[in-house]
DOROMAR-712912 format. One record per residue: residue number from 1; residue in one letter; x, y, z of N, C-alpha, C in turn. Coordinates in Angstrom, 2 decimals. Layout:
// DOROMAR-712912
(atom NUM; "A"; (X; Y; Z); (X; Y; Z); (X; Y; Z))
...
***
This chain:
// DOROMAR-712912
(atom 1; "X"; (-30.65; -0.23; -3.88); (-29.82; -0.15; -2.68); (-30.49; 0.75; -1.66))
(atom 2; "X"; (-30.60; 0.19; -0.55); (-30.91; 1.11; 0.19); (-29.50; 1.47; 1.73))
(atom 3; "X"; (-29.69; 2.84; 1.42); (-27.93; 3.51; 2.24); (-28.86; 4.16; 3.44))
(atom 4; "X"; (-27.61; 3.59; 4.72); (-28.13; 4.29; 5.99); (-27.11; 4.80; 6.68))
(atom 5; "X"; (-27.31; 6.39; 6.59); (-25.66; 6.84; 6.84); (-25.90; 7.65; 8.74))
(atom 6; "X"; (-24.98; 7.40; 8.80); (-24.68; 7.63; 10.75); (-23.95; 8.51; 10.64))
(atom 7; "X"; (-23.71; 9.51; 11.36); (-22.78; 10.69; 11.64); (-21.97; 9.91; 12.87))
(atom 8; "X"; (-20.78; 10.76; 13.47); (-20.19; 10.94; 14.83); (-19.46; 11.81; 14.80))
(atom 9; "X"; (-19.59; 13.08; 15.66); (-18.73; 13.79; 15.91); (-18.89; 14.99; 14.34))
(atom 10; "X"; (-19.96; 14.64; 13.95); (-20.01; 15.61; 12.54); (-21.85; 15.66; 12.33))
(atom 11; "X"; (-22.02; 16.58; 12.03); (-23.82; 16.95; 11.60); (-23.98; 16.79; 10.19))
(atom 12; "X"; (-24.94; 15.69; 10.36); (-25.25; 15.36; 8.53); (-25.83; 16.39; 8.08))
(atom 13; "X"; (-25.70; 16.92; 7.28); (-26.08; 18.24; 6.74); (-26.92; 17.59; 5.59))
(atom 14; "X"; (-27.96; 17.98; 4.30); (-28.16; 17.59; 3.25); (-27.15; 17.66; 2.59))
(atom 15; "X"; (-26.46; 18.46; 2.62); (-25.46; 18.77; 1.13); (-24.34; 16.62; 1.34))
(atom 16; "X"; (-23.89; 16.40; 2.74); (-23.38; 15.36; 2.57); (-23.76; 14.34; 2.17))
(atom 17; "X"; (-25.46; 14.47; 2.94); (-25.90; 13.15; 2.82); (-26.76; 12.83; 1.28))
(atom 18; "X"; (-26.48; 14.43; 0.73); (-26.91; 14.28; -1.10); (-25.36; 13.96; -1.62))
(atom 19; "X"; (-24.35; 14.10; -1.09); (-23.06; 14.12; -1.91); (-23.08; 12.15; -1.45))
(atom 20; "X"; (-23.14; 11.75; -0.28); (-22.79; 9.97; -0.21); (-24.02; 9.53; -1.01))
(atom 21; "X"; (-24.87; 10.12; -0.67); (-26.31; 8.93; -2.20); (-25.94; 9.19; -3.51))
(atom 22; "X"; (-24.98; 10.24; -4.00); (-25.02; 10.70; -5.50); (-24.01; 9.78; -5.71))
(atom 23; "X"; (-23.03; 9.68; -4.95); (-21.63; 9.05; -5.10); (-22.25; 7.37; -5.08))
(atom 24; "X"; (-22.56; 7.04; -4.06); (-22.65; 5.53; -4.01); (-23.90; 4.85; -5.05))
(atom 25; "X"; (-24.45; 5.93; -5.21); (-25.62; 5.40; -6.26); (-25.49; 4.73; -7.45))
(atom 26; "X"; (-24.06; 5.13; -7.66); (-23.33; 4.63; -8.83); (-22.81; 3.31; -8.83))
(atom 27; "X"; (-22.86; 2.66; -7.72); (-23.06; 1.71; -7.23); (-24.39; 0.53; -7.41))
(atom 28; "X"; (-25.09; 1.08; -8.01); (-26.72; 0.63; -7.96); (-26.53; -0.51; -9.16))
(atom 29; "X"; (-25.49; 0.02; -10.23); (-26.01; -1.55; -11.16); (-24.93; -2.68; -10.80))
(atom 30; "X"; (-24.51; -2.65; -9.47); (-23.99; -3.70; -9.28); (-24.30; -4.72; -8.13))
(atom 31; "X"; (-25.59; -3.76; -7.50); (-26.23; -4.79; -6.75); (-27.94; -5.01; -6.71))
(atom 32; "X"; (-28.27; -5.75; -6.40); (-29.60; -6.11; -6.22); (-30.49; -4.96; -5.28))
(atom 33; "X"; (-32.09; -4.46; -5.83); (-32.35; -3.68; -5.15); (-32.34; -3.29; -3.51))
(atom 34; "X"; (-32.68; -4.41; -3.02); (-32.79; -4.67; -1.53); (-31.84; -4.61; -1.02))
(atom 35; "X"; (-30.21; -4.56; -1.30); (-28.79; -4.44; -0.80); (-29.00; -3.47; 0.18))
(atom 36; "X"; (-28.69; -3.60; 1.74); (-28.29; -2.67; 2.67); (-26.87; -2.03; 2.16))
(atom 37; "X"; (-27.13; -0.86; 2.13); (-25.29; -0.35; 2.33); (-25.26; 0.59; 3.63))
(atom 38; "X"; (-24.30; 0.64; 4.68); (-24.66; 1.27; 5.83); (-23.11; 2.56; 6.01))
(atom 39; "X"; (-23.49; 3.52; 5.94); (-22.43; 4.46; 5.98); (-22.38; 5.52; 7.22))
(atom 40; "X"; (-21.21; 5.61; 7.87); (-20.91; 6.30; 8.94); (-20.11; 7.20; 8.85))
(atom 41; "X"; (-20.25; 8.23; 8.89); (-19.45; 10.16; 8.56); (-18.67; 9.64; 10.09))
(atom 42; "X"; (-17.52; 10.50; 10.44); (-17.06; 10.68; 11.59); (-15.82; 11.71; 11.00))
(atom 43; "X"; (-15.15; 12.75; 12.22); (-14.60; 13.79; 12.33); (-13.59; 13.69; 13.28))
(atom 44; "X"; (-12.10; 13.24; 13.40); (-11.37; 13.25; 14.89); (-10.25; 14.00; 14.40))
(atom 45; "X"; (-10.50; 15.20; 14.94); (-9.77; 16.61; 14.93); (-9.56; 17.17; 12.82))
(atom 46; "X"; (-8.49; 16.93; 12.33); (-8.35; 17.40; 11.16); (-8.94; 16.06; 9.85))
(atom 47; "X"; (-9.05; 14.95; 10.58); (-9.59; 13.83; 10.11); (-10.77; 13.68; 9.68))
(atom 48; "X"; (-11.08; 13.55; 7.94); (-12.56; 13.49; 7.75); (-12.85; 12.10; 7.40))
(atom 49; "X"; (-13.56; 11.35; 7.88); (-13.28; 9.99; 7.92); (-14.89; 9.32; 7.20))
(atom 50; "X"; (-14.70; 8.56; 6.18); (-16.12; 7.89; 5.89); (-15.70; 6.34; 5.79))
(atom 51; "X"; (-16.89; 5.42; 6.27); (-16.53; 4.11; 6.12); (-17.99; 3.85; 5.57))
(atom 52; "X"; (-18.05; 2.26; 4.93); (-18.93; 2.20; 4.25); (-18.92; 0.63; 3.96))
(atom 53; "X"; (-19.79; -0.18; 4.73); (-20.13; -1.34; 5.20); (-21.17; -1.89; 4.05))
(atom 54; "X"; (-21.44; -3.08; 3.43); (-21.78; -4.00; 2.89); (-22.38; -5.34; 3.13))
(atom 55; "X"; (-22.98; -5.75; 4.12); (-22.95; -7.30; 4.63); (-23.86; -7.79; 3.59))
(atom 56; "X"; (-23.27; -9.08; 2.95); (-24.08; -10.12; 2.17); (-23.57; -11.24; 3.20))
(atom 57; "X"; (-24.15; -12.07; 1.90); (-24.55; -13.60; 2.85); (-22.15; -14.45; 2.81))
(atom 58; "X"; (-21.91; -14.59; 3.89); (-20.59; -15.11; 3.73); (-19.62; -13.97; 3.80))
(atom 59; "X"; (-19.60; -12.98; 2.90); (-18.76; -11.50; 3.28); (-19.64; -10.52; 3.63))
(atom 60; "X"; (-18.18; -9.47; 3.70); (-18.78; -8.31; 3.90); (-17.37; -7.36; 3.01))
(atom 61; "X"; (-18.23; -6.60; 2.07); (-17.79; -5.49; 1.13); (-17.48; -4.63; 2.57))
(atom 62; "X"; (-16.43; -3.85; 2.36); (-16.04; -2.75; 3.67); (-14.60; -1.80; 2.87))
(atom 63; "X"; (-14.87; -0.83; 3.33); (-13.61; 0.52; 2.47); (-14.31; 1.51; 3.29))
(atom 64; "X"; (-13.43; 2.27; 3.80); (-12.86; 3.61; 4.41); (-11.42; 4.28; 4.10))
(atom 65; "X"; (-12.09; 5.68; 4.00); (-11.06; 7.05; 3.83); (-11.24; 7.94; 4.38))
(atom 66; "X"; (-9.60; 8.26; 4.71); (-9.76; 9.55; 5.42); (-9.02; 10.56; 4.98))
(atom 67; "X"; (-9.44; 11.87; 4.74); (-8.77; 12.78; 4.22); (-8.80; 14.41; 5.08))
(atom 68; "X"; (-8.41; 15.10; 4.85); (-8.89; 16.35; 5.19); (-10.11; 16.91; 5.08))
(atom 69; "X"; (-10.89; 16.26; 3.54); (-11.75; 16.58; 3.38); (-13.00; 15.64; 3.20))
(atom 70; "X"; (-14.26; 15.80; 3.63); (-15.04; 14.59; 3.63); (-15.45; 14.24; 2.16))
(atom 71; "X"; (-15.44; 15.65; 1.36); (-16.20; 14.80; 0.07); (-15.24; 14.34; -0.75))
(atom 72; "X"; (-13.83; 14.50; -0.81); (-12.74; 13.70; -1.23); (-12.83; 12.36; -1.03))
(atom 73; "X"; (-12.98; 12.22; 0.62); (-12.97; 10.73; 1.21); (-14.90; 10.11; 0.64))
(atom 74; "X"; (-15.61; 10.64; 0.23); (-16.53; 9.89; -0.36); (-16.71; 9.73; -1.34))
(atom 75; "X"; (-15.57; 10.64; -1.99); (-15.45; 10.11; -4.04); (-14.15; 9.14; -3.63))
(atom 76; "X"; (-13.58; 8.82; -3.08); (-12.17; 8.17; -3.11); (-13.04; 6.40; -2.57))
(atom 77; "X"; (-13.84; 6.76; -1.71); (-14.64; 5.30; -1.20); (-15.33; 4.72; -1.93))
(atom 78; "X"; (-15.80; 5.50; -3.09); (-16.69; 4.53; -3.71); (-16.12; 4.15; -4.82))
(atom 79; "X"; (-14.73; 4.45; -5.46); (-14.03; 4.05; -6.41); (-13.11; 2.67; -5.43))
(atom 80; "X"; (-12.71; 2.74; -4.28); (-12.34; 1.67; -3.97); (-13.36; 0.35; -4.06))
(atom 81; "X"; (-14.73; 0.50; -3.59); (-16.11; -0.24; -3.47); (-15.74; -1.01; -4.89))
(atom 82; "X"; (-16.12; -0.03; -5.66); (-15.98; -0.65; -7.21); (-14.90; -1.12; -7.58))
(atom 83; "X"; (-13.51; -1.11; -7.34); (-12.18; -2.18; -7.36); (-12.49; -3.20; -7.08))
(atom 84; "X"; (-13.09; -3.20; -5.38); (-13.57; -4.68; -4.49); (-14.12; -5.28; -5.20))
(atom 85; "X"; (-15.38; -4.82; -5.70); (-16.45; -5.44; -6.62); (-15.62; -6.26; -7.91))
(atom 86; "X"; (-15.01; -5.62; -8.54); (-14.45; -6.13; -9.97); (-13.51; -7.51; -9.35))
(atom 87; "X"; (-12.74; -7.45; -8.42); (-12.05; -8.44; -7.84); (-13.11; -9.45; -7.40))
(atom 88; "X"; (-14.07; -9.15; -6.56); (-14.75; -10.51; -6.18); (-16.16; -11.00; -7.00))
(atom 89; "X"; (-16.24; -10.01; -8.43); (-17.17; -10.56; -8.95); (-15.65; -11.66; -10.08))
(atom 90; "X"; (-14.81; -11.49; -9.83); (-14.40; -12.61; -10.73); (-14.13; -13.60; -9.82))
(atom 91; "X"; (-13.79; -13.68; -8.85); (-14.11; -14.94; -7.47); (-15.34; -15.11; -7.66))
(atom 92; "X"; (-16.58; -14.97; -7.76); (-17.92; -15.71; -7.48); (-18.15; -16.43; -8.77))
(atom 93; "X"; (-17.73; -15.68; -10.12); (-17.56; -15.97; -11.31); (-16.91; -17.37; -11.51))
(atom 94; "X"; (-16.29; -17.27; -11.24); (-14.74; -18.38; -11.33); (-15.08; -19.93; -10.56))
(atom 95; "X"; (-15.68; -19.04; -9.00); (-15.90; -20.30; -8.37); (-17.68; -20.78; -8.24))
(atom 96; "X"; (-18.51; -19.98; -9.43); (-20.11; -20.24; -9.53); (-20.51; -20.22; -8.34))
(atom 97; "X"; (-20.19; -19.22; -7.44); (-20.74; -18.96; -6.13); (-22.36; -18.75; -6.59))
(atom 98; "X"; (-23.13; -19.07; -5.71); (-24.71; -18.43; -5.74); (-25.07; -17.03; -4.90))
(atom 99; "X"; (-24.87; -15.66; -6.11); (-24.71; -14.62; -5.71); (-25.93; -13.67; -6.10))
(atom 100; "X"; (-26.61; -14.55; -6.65); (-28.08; -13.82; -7.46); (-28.90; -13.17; -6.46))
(atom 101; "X"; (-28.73; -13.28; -5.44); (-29.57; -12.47; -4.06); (-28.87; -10.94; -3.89))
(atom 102; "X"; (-28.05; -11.07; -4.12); (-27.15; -9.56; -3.70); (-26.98; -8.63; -5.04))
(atom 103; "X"; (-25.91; -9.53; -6.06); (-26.04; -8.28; -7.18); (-26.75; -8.53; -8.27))
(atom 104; "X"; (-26.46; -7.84; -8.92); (-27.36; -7.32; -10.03); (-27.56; -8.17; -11.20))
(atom 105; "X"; (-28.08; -9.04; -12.08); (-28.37; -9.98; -12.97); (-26.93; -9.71; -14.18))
(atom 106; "X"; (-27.14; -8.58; -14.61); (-26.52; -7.87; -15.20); (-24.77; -7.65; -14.96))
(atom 107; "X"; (-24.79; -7.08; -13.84); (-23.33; -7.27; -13.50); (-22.59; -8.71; -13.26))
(atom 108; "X"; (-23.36; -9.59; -12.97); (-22.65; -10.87; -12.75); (-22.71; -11.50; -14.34))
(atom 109; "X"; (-23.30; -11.47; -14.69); (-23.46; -11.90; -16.47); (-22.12; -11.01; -17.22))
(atom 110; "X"; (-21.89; -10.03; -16.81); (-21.14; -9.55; -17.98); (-19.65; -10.09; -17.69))
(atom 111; "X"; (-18.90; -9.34; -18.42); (-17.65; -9.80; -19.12); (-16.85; -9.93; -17.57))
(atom 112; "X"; (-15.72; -10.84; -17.35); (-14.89; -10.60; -16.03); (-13.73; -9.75; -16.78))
(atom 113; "X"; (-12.90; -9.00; -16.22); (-12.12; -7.69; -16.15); (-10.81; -8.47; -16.95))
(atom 114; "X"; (-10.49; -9.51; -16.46); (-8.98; -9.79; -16.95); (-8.51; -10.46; -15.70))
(atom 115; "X"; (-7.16; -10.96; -15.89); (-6.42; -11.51; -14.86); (-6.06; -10.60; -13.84))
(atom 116; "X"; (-5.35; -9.23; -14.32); (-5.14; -8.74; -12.82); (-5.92; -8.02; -11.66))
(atom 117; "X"; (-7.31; -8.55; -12.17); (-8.11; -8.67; -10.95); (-7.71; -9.69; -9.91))
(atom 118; "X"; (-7.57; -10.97; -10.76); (-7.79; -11.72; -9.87); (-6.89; -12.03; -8.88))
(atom 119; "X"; (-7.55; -12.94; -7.42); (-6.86; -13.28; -6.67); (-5.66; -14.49; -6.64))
(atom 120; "X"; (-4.09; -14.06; -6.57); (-3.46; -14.95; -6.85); (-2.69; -15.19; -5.30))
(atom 121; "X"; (-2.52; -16.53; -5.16); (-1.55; -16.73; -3.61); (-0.38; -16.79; -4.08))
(atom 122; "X"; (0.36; -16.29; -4.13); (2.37; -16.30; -4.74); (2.71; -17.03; -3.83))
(atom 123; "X"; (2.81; -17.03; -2.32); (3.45; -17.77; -1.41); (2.93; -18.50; -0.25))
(atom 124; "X"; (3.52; -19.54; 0.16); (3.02; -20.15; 1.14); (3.71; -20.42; 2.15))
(atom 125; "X"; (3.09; -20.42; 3.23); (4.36; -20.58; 4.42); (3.73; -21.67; 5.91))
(atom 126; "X"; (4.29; -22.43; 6.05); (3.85; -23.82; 7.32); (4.94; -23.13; 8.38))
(atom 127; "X"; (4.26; -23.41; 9.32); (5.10; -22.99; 11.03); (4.76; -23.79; 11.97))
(atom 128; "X"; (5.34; -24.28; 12.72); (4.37; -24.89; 14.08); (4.06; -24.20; 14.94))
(atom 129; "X"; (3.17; -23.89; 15.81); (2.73; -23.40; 16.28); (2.56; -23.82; 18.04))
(atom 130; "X"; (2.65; -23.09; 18.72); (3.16; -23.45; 20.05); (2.37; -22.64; 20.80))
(atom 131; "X"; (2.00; -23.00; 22.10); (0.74; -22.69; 22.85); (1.42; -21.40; 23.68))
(atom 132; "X"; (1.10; -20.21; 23.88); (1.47; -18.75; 24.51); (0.39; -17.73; 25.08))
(atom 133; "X"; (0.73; -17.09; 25.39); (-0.02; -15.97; 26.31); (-0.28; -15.16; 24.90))
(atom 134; "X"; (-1.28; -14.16; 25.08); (-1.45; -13.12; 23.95); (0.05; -11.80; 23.99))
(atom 135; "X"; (0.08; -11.74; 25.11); (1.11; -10.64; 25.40); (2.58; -11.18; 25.27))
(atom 136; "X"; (2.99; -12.81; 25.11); (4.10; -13.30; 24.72); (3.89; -13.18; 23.56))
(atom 137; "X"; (2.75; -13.82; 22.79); (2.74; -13.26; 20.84); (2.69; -11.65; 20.29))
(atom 138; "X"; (2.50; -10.81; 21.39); (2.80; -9.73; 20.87); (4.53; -9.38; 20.90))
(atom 139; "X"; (5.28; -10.02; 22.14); (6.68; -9.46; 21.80); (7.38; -10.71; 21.02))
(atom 140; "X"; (6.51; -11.78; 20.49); (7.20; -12.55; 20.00); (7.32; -11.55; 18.14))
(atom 141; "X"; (5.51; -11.48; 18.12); (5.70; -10.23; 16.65); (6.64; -9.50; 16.60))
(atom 142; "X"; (6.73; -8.60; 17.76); (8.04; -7.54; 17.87); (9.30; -8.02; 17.56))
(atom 143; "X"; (9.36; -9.09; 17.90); (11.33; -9.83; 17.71); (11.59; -10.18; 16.08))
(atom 144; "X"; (9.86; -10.48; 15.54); (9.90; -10.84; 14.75); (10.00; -9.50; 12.96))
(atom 145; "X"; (9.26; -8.48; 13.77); (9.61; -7.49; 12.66); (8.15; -7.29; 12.09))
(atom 146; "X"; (7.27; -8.32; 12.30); (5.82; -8.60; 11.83); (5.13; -7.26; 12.22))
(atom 147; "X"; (3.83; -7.39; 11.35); (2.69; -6.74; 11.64); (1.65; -7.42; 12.67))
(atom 148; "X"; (1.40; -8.59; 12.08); (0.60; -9.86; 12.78); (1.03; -11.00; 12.97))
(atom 149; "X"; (1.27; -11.82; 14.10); (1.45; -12.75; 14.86); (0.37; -14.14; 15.01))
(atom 150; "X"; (-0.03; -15.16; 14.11); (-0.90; -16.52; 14.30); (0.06; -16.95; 15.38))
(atom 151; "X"; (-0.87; -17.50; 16.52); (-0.42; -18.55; 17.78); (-1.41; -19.63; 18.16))
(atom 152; "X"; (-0.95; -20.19; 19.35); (-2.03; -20.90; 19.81); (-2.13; -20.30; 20.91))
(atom 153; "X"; (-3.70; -19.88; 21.29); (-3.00; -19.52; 22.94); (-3.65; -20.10; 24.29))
(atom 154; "X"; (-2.63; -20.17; 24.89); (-2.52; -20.95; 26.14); (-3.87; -21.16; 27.18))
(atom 155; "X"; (-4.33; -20.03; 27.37); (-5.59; -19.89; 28.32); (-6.79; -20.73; 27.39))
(atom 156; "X"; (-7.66; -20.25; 25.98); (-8.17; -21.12; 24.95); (-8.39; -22.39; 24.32))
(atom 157; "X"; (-7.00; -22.11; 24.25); (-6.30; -23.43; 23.57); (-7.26; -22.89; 21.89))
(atom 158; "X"; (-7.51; -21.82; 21.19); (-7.59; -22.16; 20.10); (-6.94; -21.19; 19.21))
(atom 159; "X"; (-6.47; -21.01; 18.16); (-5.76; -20.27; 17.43); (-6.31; -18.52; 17.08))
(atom 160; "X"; (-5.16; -18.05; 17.40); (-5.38; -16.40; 17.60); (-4.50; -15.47; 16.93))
(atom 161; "X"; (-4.96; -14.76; 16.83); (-3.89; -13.41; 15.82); (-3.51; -12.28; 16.95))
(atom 162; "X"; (-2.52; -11.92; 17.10); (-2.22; -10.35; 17.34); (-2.00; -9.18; 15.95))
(atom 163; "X"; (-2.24; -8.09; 16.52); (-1.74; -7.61; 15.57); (-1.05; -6.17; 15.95))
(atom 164; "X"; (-0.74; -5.36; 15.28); (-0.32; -4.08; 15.64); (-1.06; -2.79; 15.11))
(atom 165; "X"; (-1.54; -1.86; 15.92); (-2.60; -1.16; 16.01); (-1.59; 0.34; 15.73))
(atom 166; "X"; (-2.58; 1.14; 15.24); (-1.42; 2.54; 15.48); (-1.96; 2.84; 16.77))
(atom 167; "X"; (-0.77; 4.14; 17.13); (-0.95; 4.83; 18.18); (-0.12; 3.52; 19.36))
(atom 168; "X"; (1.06; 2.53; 18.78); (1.57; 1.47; 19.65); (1.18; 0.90; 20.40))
(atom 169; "X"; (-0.27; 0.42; 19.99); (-0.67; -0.63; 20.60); (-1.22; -1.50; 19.46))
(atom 170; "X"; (-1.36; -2.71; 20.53); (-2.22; -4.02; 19.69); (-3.38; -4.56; 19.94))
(atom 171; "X"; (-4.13; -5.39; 18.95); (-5.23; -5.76; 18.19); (-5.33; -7.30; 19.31))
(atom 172; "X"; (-6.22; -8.15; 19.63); (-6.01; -9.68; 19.43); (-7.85; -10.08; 18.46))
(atom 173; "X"; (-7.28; -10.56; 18.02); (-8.42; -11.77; 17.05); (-8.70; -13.24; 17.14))
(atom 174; "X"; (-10.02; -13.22; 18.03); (-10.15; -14.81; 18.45); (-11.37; -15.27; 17.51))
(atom 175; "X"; (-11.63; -16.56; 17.19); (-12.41; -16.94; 16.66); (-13.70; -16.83; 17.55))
(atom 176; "X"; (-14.76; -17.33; 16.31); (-16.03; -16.99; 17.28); (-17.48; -18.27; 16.87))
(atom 177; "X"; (-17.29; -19.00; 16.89); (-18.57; -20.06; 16.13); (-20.07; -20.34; 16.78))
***
């Protein structure tokens, strides 16, 4: 693996940037040597914030924490990493994805975890969908109680998400091909 960590608003010191390679290293027998992992420190006021990016071919592995303290939030990130992992190595498993470029020979060969890894859909839901402004699907979310809002929208014409952001505002999500 090779890790490329970014500061903002915080000075990489050695002691961090030996505490995110010790931590994520542990990480190493589950991917292939050449794996980018790209990590960004950031600081907004009492907020110690680490995120920690993944791109393979089709996804992208991604987990961030924030705590008071930064090396909390970089032992707490890489135990989430490794949840992700156990969940979608039984998706590539399951569905014989071709994943031999990214992880590790070893980790994809061994045993899958059990069922409650895996991904299950419990429910399904059909709506029609009706052509709107982004700012009508945001108070349509609101009436609705939602977090996120699927529409069609009007100016486009192709299907879009709102969503709800902290600090009371919102998100929009357009496709991109």
């Amino acid at each position: 693996m090779r890790i490329t960590i970014t500061g903002k608003n915080i000075e990489l010191t050695d002691g961090l940037k030996e505490a995110v390679e010790e931590r994520l290293s542990k990480l190493e027998k589950y991917f292939a040597k050449d794996t980018e992992v790209y990590v960004t420190l950031s600081v907004e006021k009492e907020r110690q914030k680490i995120e920690v990016t993944i791109p393979m071919k089709g996804n992208t592995i991604r987990a961030e924490q924030v705590s008071s303290d930064m090396y909390v939030s970089i032992e707490v990130v890489e135990e989430l990493i490794e949840r992700q992992l156990k969940k979608y190595r039984n998706k590539i498993v399951t569905k014989q994805q071709s994943a031999d470029k990214f992880f590790a020979e070893e980790y994809l060969s061994g045993e899958t975890e059990g069922e409650e890894d895996e991904i299950r859909i419990i429910r399904s839901k059909r709506f029609g969908i009706k052509p709107m402004y982004p700012e009508d699907a945001c108070l349509q979310m609101e009436l609705l109680g939602h977090d996120f809002f699927v529409f069609l929208n009007a100016e486009t014409e192709e299907v879009n998400v709102v969503y709800k952001r902290k600090g009371n505002s919102y998100g929009l999500i357009e496709p991109e091909f």
